[in-house]
N, C-alpha and C positions, 0 to 999 in steps of 0.2 A: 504493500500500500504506500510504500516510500514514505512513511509519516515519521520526525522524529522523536527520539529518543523517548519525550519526555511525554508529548502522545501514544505512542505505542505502549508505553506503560500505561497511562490512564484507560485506553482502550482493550488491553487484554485483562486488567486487574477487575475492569465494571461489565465486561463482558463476556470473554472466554473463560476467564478463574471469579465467575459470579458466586458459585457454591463455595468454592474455597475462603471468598472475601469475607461472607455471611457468618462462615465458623469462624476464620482466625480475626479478623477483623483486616479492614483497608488499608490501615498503615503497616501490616506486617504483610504483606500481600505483594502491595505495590513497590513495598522493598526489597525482596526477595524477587519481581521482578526483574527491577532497577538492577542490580545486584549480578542475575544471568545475562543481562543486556552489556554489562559492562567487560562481563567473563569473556561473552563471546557477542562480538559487535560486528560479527558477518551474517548474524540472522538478519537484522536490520536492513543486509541490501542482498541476500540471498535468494534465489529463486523464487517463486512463489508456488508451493506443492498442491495439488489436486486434492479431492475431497475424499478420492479411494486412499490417497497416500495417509493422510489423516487418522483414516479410522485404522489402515493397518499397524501405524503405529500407535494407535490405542492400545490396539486390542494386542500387542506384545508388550506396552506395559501392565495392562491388564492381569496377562499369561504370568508376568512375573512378581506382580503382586500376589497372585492366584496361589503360585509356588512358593510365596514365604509363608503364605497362612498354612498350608499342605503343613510344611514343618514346625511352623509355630502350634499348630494343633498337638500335634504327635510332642511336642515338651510339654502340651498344656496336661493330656492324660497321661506323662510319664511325672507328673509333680513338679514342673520343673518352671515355675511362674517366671523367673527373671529372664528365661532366653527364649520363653513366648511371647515376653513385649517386647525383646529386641527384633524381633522377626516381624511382630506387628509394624513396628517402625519404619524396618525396611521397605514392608508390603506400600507402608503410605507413601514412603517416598516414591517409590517404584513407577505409583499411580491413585496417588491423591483424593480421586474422584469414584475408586473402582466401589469401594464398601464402608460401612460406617465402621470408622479404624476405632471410634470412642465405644460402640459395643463389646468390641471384640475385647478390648481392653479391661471394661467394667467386668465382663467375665473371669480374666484371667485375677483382676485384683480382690474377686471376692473369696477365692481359691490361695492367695496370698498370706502366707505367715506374717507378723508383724515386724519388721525392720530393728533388729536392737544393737544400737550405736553398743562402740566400745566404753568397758566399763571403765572412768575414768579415777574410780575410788583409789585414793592412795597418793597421786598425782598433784600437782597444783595447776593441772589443765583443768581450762574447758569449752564445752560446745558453744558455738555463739547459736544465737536463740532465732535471729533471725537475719535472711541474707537478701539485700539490695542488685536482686537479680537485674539482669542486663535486660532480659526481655520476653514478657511482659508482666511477667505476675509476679507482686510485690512476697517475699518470705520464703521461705522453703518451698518444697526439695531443691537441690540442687539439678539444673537442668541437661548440663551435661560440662566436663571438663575440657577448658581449654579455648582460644579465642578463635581459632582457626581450626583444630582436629576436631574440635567437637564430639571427645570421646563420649562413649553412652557411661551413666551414670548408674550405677543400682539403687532404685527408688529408697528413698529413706538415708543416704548415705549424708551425713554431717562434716562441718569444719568445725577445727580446732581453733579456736581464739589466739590471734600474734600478732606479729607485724609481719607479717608476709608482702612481698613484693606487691601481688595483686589483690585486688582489694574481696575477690570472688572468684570459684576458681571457674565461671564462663569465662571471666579474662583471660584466665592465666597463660603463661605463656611457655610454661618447664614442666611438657609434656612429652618429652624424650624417656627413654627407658633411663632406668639411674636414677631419675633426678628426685629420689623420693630419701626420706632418714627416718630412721627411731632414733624416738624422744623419749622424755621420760623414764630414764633407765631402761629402755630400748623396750617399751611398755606398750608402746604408740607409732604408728606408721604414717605418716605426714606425705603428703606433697609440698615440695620446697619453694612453691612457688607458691601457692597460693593457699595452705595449710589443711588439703583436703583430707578426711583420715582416710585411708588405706589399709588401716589394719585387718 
């Protein structure tokens, strides 16, 4: 449609990604847009593809959402709740639009044991109570490690109270293997960048 940048955003955010706008809201939307446009800014003046090409590539991200639930299922009846939502996560990515990824979800967290941080008794740590997430929901859980890897987080997982470089560890930046220490008379397993426990 040769429209730029900052159209082509408003125009796929209120139109093609209607349903997506709805759930996560417009401003996360339209930035994650912005965001792919700037990754790759050969869509913008790339061919223009037919409407069979469209669906065929639906319908193989579809296939491959299809195939994370397949396996997410198969953890879900083997008890194994935490690598059923990582699979759900992937299915969303995959294809955003395919299933209601917050059903599937609500299922797997009522099958969920309850999360129990490290015991800190003995220690002069402690948890901070609540965290000044990047985006969008103010408090815990933490939504996933790191500014850029955006590792998956296991729901319930807490920070330790410091001075840490980053102030949260969505920032963090020392997400390399290593870069982790016990504390506490090696009580406690920290990320050093941004005080996640890892124990």
């Amino acid at each position: 449609m040769n429209l730029p940048k900052s159209l082509t955003v408003r125009y796929l955010t209120d139109h093609h990604l209607r349903a997506l706008t709805v759930r996560h809201g417009r401003k996360v939307i339209s930035r994650a847009v912005a965001s792919h446009l700037d990754a790759h800014p050969e869509d913008l003046t790339g061919p223009r593809i037919s409407h069979r090409e469209r669906r065929t590539r639906q319908a193989e991200r579809d296939a491959n959402a299809a195939r994370y639930l397949t396996f997410a299922h198969r953890h879900y009846v083997a008890a194994e709740p935490y690598e059923a939502l990582a699979l759900i996560d992937r299915a969303e990515l995959a294809s955003p639009t395919y299933k209601d990824f917050s059903q599937y979800r609500r299922d797997v967290q009522k099958r969920t044991p309850p999360f129990a941080g490290t015991d800190l008794t003995g220690t002069n740590l402690r948890h901070r109570a609540l965290l000044p997430l990047a985006n969008p929901h103010p408090g815990p859980p933490v939504m996933h490690h790191g500014s850029h890897t955006q590792e998956w987080v296991y729901p319930g997982r807490l920070v330790i109270e410091g001075n840490w470089p980053a102030a949260v560890p969505e920032h963090c930046t020392a997400t390399d293997d290593g870069l982790t220490d016990w504390i506490a008379n090696k009580t406690v397993l920290v990320c050093t960048g941004c005080g996640l426990d890892c124990t």
